[in-house]
C-alpha positions in Angstrom: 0.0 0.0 0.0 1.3 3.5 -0.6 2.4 5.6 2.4 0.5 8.8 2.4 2.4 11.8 1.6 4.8 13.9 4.6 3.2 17.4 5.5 6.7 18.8 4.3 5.7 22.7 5.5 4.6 21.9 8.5 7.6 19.5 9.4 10.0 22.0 8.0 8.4 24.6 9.9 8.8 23.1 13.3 12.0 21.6 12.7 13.2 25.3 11.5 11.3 26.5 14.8 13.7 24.3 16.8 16.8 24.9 15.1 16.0 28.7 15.9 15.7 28.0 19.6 18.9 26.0 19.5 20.4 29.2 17.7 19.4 31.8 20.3 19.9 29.5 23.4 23.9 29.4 22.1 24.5 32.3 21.2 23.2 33.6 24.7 25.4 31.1 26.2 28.3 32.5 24.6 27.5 36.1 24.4 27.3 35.6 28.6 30.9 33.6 28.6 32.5 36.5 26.8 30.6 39.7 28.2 31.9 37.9 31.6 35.1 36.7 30.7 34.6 32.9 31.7 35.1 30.7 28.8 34.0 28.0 31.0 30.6 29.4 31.3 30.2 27.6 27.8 33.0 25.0 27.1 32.9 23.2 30.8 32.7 19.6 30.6 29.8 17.6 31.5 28.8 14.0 31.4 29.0 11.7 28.4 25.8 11.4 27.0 24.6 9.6 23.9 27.6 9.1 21.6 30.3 11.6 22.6 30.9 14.0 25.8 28.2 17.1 26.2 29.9 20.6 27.3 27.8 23.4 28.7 27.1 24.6 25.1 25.5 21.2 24.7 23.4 21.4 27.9 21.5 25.0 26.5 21.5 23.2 23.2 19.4 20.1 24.2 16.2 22.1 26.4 14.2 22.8 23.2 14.3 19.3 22.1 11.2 18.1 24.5 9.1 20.9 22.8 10.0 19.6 19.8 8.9 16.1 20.6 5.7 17.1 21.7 4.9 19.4 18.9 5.6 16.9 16.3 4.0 14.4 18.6 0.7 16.0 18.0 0.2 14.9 14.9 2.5 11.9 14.7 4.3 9.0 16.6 7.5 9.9 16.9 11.0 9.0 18.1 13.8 11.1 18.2 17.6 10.3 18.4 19.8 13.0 19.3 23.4 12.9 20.0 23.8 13.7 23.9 19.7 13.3 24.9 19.4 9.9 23.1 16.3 8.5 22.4 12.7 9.7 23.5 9.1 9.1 22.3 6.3 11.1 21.2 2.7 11.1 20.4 2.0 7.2 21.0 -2.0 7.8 20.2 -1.5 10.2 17.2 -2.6 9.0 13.9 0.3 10.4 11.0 2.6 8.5 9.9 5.1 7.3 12.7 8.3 9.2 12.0 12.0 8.7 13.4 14.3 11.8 13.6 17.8 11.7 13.8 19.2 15.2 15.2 22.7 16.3 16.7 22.0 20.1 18.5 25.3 21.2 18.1 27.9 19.4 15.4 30.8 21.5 15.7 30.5 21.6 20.1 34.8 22.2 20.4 35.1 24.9 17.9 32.0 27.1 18.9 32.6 26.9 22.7 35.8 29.1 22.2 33.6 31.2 19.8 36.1 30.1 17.6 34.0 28.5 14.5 31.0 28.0 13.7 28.3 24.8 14.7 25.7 23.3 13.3 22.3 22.1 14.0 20.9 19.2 12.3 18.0 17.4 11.9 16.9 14.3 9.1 13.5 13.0 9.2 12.2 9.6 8.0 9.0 7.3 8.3 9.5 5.1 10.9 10.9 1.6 9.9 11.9 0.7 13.6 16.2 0.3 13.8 16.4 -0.6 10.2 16.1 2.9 9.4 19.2 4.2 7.8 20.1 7.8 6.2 19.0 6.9 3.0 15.7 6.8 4.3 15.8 10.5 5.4 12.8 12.5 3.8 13.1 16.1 4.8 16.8 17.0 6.3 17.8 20.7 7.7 20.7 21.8 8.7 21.2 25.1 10.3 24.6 27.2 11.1 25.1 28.3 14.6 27.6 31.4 14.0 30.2 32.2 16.6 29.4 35.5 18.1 31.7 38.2 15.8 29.0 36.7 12.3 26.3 39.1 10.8 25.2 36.5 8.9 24.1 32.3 9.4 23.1 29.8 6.5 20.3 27.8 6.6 20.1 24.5 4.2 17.0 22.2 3.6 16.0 19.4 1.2 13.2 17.6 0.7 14.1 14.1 -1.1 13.8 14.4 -5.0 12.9 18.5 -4.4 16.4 19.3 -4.4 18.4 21.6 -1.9 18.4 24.7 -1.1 20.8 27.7 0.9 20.0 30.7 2.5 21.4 33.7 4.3 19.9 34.8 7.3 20.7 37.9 9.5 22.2 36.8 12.7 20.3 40.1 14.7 17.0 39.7 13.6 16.9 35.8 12.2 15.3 37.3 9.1 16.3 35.8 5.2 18.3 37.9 3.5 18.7 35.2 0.2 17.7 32.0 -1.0 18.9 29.5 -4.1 18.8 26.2 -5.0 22.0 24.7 -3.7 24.1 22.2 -6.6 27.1 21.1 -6.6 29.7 23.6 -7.7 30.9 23.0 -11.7 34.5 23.5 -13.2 36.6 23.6 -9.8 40.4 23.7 -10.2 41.6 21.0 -7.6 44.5 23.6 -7.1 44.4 26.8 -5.2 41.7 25.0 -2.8 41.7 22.7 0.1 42.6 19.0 0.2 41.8 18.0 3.4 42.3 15.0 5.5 40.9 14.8 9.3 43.2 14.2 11.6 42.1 15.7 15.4 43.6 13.3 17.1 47.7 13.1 18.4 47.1 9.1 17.2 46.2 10.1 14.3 48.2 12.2 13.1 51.6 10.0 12.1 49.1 7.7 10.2 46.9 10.2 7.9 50.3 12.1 7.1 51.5 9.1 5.5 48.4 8.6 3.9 47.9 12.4 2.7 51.8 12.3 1.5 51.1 9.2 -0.9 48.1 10.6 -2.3 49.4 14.1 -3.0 52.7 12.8 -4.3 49.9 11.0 -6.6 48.0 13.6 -7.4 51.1 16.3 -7.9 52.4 13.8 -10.3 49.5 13.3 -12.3 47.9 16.6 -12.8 51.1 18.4 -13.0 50.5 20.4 -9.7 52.5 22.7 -7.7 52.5 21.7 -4.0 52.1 25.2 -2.7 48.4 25.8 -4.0 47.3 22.8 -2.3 45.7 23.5 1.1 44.8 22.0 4.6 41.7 23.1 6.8 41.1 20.9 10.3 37.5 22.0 11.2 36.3 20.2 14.1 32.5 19.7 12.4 31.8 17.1 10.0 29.0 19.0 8.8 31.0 22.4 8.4 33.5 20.4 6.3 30.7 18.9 4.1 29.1 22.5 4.0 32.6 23.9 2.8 33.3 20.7 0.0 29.2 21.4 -1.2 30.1 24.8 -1.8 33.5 24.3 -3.2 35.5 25.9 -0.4 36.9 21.9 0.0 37.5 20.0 -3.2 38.1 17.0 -1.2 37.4 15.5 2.2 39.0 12.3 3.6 37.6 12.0 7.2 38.8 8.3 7.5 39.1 8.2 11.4 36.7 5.3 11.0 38.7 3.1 8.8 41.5 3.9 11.1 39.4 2.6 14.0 38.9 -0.6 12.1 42.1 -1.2 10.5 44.5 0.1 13.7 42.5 -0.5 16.7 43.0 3.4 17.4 40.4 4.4 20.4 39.7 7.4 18.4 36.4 10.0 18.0 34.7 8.9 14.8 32.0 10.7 12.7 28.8 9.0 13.9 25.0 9.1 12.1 23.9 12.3 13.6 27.3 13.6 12.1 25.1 13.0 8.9 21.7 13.4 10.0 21.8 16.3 7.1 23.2 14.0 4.5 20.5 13.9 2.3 21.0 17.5 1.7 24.4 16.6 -0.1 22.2 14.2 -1.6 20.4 16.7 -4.0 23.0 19.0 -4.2 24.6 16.4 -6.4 27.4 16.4 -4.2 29.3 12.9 -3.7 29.4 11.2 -0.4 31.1 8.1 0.0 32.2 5.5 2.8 35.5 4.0 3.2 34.8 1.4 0.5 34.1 4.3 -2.0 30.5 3.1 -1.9 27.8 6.2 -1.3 27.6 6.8 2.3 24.6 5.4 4.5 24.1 4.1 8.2 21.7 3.4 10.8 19.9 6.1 12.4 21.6 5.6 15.6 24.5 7.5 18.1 27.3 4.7 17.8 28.0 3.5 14.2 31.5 4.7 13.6 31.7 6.2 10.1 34.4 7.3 7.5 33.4 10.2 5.1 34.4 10.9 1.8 33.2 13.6 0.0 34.3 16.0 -3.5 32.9 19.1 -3.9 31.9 17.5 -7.1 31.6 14.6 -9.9 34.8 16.2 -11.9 36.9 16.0 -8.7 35.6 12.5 -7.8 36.8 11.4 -11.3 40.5 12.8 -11.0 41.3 12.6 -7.1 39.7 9.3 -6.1 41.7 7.1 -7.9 44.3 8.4 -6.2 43.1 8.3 -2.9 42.0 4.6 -3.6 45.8 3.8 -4.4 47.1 5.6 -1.7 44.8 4.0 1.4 45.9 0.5 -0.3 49.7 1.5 -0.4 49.4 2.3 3.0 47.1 -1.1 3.7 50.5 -3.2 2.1 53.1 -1.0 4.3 50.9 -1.8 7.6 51.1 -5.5 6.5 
């Protein structure tokens, strides 16, 4: 039987609602921590929660997310998985479609605390299908920029699944749009004179992706006839920053392979997890490639544990020339382990 069709406004509305609340909750947070001089006011430590540690940022972060429950609850069973919070239930006797949301508050937690770079908030909705549901059965998927406190301006993307994506500007002061366009994946990109970038946060890390990153550029250098010097390196702590900056051609290349690592070295490492890409459905329509570790396109179950490796061109072009490189490198470096 066909499912009946999502009311895309109103869950777009409500999920923009709480995005907006998660906005104004930070940015109160850390306009207090500065005004007072306490950094710790918003970057304190607090318990680990669902899938990583929660900071004070988090704490502020995670209070709209009852309301949220309850409002979609009204019209539809819902459950909700959110990094930190972890799982709740909604609306058990409503009669819409029973939904499961995957959202992470605040991706991006270590950077914004220091009002150092912006978060984001993100949010991918799905029908229901119990823990079988994966990414690829996100629907509707928003994804909001929490700015650090210095911005006059925050992007907010949305996509609905086979409406496309779209990007907009919105003034920090009053929350008001200032622009909006369909969002695509950015044509006839140079892969020099932009960012390359593998993820490596970690001290453990850091020996083994610079072997890997030195074989692939050595590659890449080689092939295309590049000079070493236009070739850049960003670490942003924010998997769904780094996707925002390879979707809009800022990256032309993202190797976030911390979960390969995990697999392949035994490294007790942080790993992108699901809600890390509970917005991945935006990249989706955007036309923008996301792949795993075995260069398949990405997907994983809704849930706050799966570790996941990301790879992700700001476009097909770039896929073509840089990932058979990248391929070549991670099985050099497979053969040297060995």
């Amino acid at each position: 039987m066909p499912t009946p069709d999502l009311d895309t406004a109103f869950l777009l509305s409500e999920t923009r609602t709480l995005h907006e609340a998660i906005r104004e909750r930070v940015t109160w947070l850390l306009q207090r921590a500065r005004r007072a001089g306490q950094p710790d006011l918003a970057s304190a430590p607090g318990a680990w929660g669902a899938g990583d540690l929660s900071y004070a940022l988090d704490d502020v972060a995670d209070e709209p997310l009852a309301d949220y429950g309850r409002r979609l609850g009204a019209r539809h069973p819902v459950t909700i998985i959110a990094e930190g919070p972890g799982e709740r239930h909604d609306g058990a006797g409503a009669a819409g479609e029973p939904l499961r949301v995957l959202i992470d508050p605040v991706d991006g937690t270590r950077s914004l605390m220091h009002d150092m770079r912006s978060a984001w908030a993100l949010t991918g909705l799905a029908r229901d299908r119990g823990p079988a549901t994966r990414l690829s059965d996100v629907e509707i998927a928003v994804q909001t920029e929490l700015p650090t406190t210095s911005a006059a301006v925050y992007h907010v993307l949305t996509a609905v699944r086979g409406q496309g994506a779209t990007l907009a500007r919105h003034d920090v002061r009053t929350g008001h749009e200032l622009e909006s366009a369909p969002l695509r994946a950015p044509e006839e990109l140079r892969i020099d004179n932009g960012y390359l970038c593998f993820t490596r946060f970690l001290a453990v890390e850091r020996p083994l992706v610079a072997d890997l990153e030195a074989r692939f550029l050595a590659r890449v250098i080689e092939a295309q006839g590049l000079d070493q010097r236009l070739l850049y390196d960003d670490q942003y702590l924010c998997t769904a920053g780094q996707l925002f900056l390879t979707g809009t051609g800022r990256y032309r290349m993202l190797a976030d392979l911390r979960g390969w690592l995990h697999r392949t070295r035994g490294l007790r490492n942080f790993t992108a997890k699901p809600y890390d890409l509970a917005t991945l459905l935006v990249w989706h329509e955007a036309g923008v490639p996301v792949l795993d570790e075995h260069f398949e396109p990405l997907d994983a179950p809704m849930d706050t544990e799966s570790k996941l490796s990301v790879i992700a061109f700001a476009n097909e072009e770039l896929r073509g020339k840089l990932l058979p490189h990248l391929r070549a490198a991670m099985a050099e470096v497979v053969r040297h382990a060995g």
